[in-house]
VOPAGU-2260 file (C-alpha; in pm, 1 decimal, decimal comma):
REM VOPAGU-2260
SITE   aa  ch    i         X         Y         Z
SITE  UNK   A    0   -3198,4  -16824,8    1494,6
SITE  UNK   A    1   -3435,2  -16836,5    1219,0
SITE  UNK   A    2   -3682,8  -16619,3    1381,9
SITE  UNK   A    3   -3394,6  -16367,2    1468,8
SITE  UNK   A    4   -3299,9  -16377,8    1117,7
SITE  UNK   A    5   -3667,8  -16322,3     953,1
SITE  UNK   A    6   -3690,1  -16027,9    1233,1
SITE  UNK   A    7   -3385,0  -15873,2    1121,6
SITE  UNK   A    8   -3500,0  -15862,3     782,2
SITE  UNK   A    9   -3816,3  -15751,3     836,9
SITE  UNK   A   10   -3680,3  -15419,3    1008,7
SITE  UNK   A   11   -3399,6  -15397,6     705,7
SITE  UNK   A   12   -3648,8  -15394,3     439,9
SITE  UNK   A   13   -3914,9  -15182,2     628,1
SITE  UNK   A   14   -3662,7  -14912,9     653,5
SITE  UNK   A   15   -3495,3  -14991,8     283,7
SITE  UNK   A   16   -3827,1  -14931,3     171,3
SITE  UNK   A   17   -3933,4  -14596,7     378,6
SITE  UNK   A   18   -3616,8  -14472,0     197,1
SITE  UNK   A   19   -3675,2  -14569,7    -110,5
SITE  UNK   A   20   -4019,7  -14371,1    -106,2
SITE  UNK   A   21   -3854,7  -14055,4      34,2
SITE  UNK   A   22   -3589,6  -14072,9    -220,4
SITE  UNK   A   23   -3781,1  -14153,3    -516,4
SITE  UNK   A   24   -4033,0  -13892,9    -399,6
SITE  UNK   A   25   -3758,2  -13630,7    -415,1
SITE  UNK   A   26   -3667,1  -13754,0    -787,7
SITE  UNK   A   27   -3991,4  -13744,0    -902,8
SITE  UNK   A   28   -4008,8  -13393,9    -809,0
SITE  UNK   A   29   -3696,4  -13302,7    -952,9
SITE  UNK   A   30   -3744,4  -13489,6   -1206,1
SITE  UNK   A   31   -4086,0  -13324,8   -1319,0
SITE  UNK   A   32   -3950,2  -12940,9   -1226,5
SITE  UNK   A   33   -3651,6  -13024,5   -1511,9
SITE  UNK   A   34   -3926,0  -13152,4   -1764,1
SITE  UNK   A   35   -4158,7  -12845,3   -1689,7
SITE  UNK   A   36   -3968,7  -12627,3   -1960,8
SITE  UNK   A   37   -4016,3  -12865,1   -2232,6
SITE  UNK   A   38   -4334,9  -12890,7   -2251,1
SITE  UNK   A   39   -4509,7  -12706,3   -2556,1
SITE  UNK   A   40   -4843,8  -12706,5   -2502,8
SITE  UNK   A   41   -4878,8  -12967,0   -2807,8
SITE  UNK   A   42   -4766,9  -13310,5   -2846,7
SITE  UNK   A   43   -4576,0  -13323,8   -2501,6
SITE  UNK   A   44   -4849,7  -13217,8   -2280,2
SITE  UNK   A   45   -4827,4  -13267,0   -1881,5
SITE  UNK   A   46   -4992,5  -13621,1   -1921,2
SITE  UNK   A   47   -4729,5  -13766,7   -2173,4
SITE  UNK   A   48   -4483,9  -13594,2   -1954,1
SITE  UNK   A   49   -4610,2  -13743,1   -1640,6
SITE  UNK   A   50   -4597,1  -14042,5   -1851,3
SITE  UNK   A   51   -4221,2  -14028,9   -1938,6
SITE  UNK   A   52   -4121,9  -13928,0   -1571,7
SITE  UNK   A   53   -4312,0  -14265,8   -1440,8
SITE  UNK   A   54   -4155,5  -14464,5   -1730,3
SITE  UNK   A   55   -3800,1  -14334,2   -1576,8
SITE  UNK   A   56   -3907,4  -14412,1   -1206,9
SITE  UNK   A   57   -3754,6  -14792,4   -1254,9
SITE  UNK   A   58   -3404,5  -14693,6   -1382,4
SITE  UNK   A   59   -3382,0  -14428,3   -1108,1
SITE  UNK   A   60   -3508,5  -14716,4    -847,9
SITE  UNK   A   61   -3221,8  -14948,4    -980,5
SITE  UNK   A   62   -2972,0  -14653,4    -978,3
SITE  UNK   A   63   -3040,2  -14509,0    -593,3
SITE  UNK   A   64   -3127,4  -14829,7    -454,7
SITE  UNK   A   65   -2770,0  -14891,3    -310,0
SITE  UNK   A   66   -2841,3  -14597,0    -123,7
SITE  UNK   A   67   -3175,9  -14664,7      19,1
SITE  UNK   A   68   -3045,0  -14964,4     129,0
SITE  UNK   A   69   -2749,2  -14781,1     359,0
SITE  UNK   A   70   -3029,7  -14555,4     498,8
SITE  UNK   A   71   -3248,5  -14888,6     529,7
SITE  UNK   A   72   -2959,1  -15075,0     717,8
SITE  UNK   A   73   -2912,9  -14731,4     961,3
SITE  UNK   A   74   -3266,9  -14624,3    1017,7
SITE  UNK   A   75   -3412,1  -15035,1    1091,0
SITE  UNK   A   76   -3103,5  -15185,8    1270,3
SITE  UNK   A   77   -3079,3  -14845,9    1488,4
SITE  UNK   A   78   -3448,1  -14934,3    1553,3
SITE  UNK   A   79   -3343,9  -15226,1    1735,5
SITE  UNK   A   80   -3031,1  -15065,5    1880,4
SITE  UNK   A   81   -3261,2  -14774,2    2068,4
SITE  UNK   A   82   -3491,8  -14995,8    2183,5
SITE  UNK   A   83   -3190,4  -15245,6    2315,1
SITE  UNK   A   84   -3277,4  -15525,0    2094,4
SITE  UNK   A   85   -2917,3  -15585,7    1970,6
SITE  UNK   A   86   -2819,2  -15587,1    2311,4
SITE  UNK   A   87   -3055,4  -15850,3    2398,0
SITE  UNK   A   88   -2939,1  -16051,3    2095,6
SITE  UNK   A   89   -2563,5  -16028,0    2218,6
SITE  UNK   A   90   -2663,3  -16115,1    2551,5
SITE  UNK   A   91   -2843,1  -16397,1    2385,8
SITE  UNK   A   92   -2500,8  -16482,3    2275,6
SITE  UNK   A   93   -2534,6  -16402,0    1948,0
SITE  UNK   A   94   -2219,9  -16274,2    1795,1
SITE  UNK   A   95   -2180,2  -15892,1    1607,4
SITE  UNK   A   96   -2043,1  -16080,7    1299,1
SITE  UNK   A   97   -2372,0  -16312,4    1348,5
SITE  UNK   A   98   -2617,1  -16057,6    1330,3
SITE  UNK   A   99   -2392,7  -15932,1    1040,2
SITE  UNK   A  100   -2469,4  -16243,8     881,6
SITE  UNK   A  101   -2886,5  -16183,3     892,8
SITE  UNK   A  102   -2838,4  -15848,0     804,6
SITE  UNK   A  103   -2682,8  -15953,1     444,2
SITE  UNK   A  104   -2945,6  -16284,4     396,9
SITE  UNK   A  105   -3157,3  -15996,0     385,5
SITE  UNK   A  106   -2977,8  -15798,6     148,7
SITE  UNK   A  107   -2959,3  -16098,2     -54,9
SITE  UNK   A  108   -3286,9  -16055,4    -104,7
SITE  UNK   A  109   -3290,8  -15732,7    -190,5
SITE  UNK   A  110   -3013,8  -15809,1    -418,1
SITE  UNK   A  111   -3226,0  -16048,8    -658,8
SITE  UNK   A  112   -3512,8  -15767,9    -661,3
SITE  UNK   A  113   -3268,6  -15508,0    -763,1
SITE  UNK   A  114   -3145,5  -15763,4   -1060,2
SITE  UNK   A  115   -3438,3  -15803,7   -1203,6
SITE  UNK   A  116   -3571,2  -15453,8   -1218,2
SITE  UNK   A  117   -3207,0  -15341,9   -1362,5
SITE  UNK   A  118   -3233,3  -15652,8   -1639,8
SITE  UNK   A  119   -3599,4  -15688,7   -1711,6
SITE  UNK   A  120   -3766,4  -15362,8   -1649,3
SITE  UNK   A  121   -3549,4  -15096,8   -1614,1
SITE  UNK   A  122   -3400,3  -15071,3   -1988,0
SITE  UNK   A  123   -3739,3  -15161,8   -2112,1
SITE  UNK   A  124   -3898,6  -14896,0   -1940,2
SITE  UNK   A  125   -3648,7  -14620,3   -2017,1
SITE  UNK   A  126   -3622,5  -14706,5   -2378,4
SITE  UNK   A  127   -3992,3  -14653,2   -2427,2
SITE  UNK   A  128   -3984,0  -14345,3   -2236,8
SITE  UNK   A  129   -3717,1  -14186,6   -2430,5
SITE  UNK   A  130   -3914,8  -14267,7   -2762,4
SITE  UNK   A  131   -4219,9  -14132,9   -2611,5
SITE  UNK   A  132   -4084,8  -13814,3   -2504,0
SITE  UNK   A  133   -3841,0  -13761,4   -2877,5
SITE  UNK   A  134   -4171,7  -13853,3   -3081,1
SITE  UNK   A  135   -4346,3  -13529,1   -2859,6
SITE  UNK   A  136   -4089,5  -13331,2   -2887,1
SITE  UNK   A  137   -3900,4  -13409,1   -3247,3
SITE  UNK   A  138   -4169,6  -13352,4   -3515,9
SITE  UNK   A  139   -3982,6  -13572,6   -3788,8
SITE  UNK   A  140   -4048,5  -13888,1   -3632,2
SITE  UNK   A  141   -4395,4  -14038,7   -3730,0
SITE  UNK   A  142   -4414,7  -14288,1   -3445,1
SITE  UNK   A  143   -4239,5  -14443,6   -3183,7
SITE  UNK   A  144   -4301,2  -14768,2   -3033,7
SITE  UNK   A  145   -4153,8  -15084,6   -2872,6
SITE  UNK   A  146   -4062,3  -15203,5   -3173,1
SITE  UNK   A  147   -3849,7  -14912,2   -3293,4
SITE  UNK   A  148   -3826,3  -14522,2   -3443,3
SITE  UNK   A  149   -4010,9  -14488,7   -3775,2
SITE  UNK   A  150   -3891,6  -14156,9   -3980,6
SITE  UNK   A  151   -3956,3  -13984,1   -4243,4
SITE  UNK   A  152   -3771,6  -13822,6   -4468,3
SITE  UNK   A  153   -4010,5  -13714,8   -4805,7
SITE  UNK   A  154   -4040,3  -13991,8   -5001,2
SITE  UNK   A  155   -3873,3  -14239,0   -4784,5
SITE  UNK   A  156   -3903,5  -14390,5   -4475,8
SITE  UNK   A  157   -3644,6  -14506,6   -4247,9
SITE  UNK   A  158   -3710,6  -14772,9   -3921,7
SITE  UNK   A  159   -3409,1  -14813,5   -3667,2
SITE  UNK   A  160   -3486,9  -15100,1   -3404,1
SITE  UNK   A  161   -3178,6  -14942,3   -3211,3
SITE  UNK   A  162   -3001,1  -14591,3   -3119,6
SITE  UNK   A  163   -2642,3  -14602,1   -2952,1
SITE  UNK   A  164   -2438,0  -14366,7   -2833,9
SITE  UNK   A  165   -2151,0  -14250,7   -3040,8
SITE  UNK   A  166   -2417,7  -14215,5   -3327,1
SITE  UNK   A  167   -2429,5  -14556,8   -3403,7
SITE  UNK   A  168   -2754,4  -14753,3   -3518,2
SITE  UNK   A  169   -2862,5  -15139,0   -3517,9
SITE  UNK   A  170   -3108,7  -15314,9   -3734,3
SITE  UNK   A  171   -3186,7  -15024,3   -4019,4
SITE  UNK   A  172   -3414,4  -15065,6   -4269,7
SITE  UNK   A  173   -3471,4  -14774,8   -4573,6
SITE  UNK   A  174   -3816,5  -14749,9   -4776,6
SITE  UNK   A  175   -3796,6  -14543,4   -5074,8
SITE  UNK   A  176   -4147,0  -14425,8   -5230,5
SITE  UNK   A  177   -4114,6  -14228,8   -5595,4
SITE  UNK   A  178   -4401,5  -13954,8   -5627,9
SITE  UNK   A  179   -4673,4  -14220,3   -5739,0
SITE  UNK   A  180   -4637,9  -14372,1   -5396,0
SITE  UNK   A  181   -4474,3  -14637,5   -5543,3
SITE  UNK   A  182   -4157,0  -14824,3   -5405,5
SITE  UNK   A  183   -3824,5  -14796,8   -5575,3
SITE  UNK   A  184   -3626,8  -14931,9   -5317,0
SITE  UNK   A  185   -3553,5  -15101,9   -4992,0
SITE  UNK   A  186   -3260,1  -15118,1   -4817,0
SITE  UNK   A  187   -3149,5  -15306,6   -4474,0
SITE  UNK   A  188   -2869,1  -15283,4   -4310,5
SITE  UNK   A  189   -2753,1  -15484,1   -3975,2
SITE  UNK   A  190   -2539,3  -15147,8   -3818,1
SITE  UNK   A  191   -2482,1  -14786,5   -3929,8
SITE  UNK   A  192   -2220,2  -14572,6   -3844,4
SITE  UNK   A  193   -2192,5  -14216,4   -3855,6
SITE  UNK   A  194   -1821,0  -14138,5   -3994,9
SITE  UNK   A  195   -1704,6  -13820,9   -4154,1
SITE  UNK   A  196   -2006,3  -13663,6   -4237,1
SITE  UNK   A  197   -2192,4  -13973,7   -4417,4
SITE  UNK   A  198   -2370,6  -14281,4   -4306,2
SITE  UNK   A  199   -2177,6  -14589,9   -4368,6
SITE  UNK   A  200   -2455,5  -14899,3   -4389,2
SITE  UNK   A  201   -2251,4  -15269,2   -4252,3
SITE  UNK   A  202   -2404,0  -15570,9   -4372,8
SITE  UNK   A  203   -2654,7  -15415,2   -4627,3
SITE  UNK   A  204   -2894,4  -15624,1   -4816,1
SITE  UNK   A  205   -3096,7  -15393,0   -5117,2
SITE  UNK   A  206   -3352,4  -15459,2   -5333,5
SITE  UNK   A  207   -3444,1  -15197,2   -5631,4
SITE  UNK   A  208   -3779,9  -15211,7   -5796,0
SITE  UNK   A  209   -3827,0  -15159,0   -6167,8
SITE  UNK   A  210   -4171,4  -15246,2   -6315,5
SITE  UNK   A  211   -4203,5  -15589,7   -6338,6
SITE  UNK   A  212   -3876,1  -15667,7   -6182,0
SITE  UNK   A  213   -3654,0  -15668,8   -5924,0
SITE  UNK   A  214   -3276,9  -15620,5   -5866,2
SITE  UNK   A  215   -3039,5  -15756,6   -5534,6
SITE  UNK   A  216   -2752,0  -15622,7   -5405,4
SITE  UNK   A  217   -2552,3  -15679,4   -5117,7
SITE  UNK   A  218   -2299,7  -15522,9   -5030,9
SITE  UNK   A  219   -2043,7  -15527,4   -4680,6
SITE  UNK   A  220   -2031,7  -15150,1   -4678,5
SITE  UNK   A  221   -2215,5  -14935,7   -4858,5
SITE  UNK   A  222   -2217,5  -14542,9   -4808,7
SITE  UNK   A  223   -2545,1  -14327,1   -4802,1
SITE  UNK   A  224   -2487,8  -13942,4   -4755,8
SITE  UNK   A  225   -2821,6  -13832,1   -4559,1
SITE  UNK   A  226   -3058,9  -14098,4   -4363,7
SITE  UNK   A  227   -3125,2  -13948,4   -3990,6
SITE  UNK   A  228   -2993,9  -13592,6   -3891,6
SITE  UNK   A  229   -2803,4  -13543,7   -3552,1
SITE  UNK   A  230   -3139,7  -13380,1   -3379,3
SITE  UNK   A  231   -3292,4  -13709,0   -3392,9
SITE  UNK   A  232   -3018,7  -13986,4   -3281,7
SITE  UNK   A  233   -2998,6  -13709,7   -3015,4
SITE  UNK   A  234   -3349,4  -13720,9   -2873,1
SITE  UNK   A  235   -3356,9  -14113,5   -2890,3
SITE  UNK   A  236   -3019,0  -14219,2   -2831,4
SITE  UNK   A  237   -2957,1  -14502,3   -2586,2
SITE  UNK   A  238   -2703,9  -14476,2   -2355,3
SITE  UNK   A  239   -2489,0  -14744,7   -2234,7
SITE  UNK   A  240   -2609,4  -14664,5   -1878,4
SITE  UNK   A  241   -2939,5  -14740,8   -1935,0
SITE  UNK   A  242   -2900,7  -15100,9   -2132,5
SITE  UNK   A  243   -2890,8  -15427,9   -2037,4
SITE  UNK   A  244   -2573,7  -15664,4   -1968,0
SITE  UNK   A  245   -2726,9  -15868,9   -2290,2
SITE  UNK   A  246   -2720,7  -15577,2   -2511,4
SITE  UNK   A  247   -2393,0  -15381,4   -2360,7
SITE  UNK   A  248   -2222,9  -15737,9   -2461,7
SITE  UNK   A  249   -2368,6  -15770,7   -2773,5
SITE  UNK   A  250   -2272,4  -15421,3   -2858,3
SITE  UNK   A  251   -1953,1  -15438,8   -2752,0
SITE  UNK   A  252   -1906,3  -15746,3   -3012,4
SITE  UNK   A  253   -1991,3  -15493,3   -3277,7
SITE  UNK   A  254   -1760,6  -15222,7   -3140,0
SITE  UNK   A  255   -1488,5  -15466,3   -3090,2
SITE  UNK   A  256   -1528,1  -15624,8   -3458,1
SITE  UNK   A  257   -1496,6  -15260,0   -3630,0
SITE  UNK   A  258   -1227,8  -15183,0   -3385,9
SITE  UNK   A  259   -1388,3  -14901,6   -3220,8
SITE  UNK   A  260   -1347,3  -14769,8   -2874,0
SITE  UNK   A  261   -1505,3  -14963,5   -2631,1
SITE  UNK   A  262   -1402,6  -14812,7   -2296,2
SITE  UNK   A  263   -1746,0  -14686,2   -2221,9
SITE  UNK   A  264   -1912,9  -14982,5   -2287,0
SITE  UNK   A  265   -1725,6  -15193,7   -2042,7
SITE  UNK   A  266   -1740,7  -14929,1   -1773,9
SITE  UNK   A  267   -2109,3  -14955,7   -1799,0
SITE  UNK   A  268   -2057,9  -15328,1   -1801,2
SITE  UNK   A  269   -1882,1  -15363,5   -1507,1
SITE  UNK   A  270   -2144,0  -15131,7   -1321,4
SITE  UNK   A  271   -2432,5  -15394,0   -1386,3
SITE  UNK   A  272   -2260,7  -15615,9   -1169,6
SITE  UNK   A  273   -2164,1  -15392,9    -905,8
SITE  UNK   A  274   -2496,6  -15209,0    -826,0
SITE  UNK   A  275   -2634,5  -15505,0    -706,4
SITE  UNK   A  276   -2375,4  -15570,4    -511,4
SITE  UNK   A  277   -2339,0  -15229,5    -365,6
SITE  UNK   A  278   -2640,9  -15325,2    -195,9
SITE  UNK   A  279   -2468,0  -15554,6      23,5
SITE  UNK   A  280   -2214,7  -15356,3      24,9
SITE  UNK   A  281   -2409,3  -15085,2     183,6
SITE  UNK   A  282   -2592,6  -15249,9     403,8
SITE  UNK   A  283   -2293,3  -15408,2     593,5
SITE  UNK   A  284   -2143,1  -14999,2     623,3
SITE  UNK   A  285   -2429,9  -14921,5     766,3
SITE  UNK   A  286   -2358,4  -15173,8    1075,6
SITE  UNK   A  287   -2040,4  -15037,9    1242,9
SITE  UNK   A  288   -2254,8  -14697,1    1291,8
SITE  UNK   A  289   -2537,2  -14846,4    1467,8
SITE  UNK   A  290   -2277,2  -15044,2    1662,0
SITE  UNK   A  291   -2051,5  -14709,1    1707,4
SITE  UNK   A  292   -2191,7  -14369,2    1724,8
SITE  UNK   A  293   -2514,7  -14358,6    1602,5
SITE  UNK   A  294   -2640,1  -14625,0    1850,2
SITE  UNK   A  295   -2856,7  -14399,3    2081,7
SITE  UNK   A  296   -2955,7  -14118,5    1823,0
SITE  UNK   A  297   -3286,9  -14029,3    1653,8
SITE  UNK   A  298   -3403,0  -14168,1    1330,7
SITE  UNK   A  299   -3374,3  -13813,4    1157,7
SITE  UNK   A  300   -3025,4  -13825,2    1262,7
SITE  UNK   A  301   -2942,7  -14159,4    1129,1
SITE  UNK   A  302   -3137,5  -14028,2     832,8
SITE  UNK   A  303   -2970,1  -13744,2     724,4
SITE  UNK   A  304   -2606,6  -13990,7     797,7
SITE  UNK   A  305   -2751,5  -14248,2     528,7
SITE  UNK   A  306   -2809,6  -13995,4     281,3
SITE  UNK   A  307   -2491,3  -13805,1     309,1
SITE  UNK   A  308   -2300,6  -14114,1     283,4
SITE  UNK   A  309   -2494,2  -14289,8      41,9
SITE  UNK   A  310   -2472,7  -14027,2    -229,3
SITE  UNK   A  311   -2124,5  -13956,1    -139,3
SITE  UNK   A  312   -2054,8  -14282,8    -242,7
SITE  UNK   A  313   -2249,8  -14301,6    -558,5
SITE  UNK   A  314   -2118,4  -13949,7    -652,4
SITE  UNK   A  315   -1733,6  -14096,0    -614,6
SITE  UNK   A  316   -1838,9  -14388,5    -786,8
SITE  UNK   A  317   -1955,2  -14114,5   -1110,2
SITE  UNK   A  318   -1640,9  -13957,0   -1063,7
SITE  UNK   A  319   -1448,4  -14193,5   -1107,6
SITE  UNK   A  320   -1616,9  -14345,6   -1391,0
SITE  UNK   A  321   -1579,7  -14019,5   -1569,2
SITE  UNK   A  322   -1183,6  -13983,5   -1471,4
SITE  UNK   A  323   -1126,9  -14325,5   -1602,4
SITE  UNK   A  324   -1253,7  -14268,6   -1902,7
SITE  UNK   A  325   -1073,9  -13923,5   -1967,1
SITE  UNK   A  326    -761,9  -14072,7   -1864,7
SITE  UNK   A  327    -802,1  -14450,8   -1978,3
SITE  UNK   A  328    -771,3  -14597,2   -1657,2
SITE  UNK   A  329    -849,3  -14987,1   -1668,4
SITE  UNK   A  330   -1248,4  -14969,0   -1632,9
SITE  UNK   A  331   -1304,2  -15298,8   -1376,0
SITE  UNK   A  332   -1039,2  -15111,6   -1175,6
SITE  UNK   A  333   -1270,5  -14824,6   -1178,0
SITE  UNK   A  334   -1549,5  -14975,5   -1075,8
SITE  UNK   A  335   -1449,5  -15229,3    -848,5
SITE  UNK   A  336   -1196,0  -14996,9    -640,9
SITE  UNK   A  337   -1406,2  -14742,7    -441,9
SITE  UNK   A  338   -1683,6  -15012,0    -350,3
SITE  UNK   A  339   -1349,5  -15257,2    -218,1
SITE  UNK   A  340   -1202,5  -14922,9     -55,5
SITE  UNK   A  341   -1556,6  -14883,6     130,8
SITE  UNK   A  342   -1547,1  -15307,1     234,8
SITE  UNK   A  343   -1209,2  -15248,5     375,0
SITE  UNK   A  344   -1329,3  -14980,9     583,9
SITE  UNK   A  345   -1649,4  -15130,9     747,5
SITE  UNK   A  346   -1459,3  -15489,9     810,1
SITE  UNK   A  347   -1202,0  -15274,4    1025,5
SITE  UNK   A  348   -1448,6  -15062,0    1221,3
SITE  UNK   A  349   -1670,8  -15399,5    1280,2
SITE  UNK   A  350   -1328,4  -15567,0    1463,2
SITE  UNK   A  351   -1253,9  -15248,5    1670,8
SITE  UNK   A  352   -1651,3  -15312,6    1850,5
């Protein structure tokens, strides 16, 4: 069975991966049309923008990889269904929920890949891509790198390792210059928070410069009325979407400390674990059609089937992230319902063959 298995595979992740180049190939183009009106003939010219849109590539690979996988599962096991392969492996005695069983070893492995481009590369990847594109676009911000935003604002200058949504930064440090270049002050703070107009600095550590001398202060809140306008956290904000499990829990430590809403933070929590699995899950919907109806039809066909299905499940999957956060709904709920609703389904058309 091990050779069945390894051939089953092979025609899963041929056709996962003739997908994935169609569908990637379609957001790249989209995806470079939408950036087309930003451009400014300056700073963001069409090879930093080119730049950005390949820096985004791995999060939208992560993101639309369940889907690939359903058109993968339809387009290589309906391979072997036209050319009465499966038939020959049921004849063979091999059982449907057998062959089910190769078809998800393979998955597996398209599981782990999918892991570690959503954990390792993925947030990396998109985080430097948004600071390249806000330092072409936002003027105030000196330089962006992998190591943070660097602002400034006059006479001082302000580094932020992190941007959040909610308008919420992590690991801030303030350097204030007087007119002789010379520095007055620095200031660090482990999280700011935007609240009522003002910047409210948690955890701050100061050090003022006189002379000779030098003055500490700490304080566990300490207010400062201006540090980084709206416009910027805008441009360079990161989005719970796009993080990593490691940093969505370490965040929601912070948010959970302060007692802030977290709701959106554990909906994007949850959804790390279940896009990986949504590869599985898609793969094993996929069966019961080249079992069922789609059997003896074209490739294009069985195409175009993947595709509307696939998205239709990744667009319920948005909307219901989106309802149950309007309307508070119990976020694992959220994301673990519609993906359970979709198992359901495919186990009772796979006992009606």
């Amino acid at each position: 069975m091990k050779l069945l298995d390894r051939y089953i595979a092979g025609a899963v992740a041929t056709g996962t991966g003739i997908a994935l180049l169609v569908i990637m190939g379609l957001n790249v183009f989209f995806s470079i049309i939408e950036e087309i009106d930003e451009l400014n003939g300056g700073s963001y010219s069409i090879a930093k923008m080119l730049q950005y849109v390949a820096l985004t590539l791995p999060r939208g690979i992560y993101e639309l990889f369940p889907t690939a996988a359903l058109i993968g599962g339809l387009t290589g096991m309906g391979a072997l269904a036209v050319n009465s392969e499966l038939v020959a492996m049921r004849a063979s005695g091999m059982s449907v929920w057998r062959i089910v069983r190769s078809v998800l070893q393979a998955g597996l492995v398209l599981l782990v890949f999918v892991v570690a481009l959503g954990e390792g590369v993925a947030p990396v990847a998109e985080q430097y891509g948004q600071r390249l594109r806000a330092g072409a676009l936002e003027k105030r911000i000196s330089f962006m790198g992998q190591e943070g935003v660097w602002v400034r604002d006059e006479t001082r200058y302000i580094h932020v390792n992190k941007i959040f949504d909610n308008d919420i930064l992590a690991d801030v440090s303030v350097f204030e210059f007087d007119r002789n270049r010379q520095m007055t002050t620095t200031t660090h703070a482990d999280t700011v928070s935007y609240q009522g107009g003002k910047w409210v600095l948690h955890n701050m550590r100061q050090t003022l410069f006189a002379g000779d001398s030098a003055k500490a202060r700490v304080e566990e809140t300490f207010t400062m009325p201006a540090l980084l306008t709206p416009e910027v956290i805008n441009v360079v904000v990161l989005k719970p979407e796009n993080m990593s499990v490691q940093d969505i829990r370490q965040f929601l430590g912070y948010l959970e400390t302060n007692g802030l809403e977290t709701q959106q933070y554990r909906y994007a929590l949850y959804i790390r674990f279940v896009t990986p699995v949504s590869v599985l899950l898609m793969l094993f919907i996929s069966l019961p059609f080249v079992f069922g109806s789609l059997r003896s039809t074209g490739t294009g066909q069985r195409f175009i089937v993947g595709i509307m299905a696939g998205f239709g499940f990744y667009l319920v999957n948005q909307m219901a992230g989106q309802a149950g956060q309007v309307y508070g709904w119990n976020p694992l709920l959220v994301s673990v319902v519609p993906g359970l609703a979709v198992l359901l389904a495919g186990i009772h058309a796979l006992r009606r063959i």
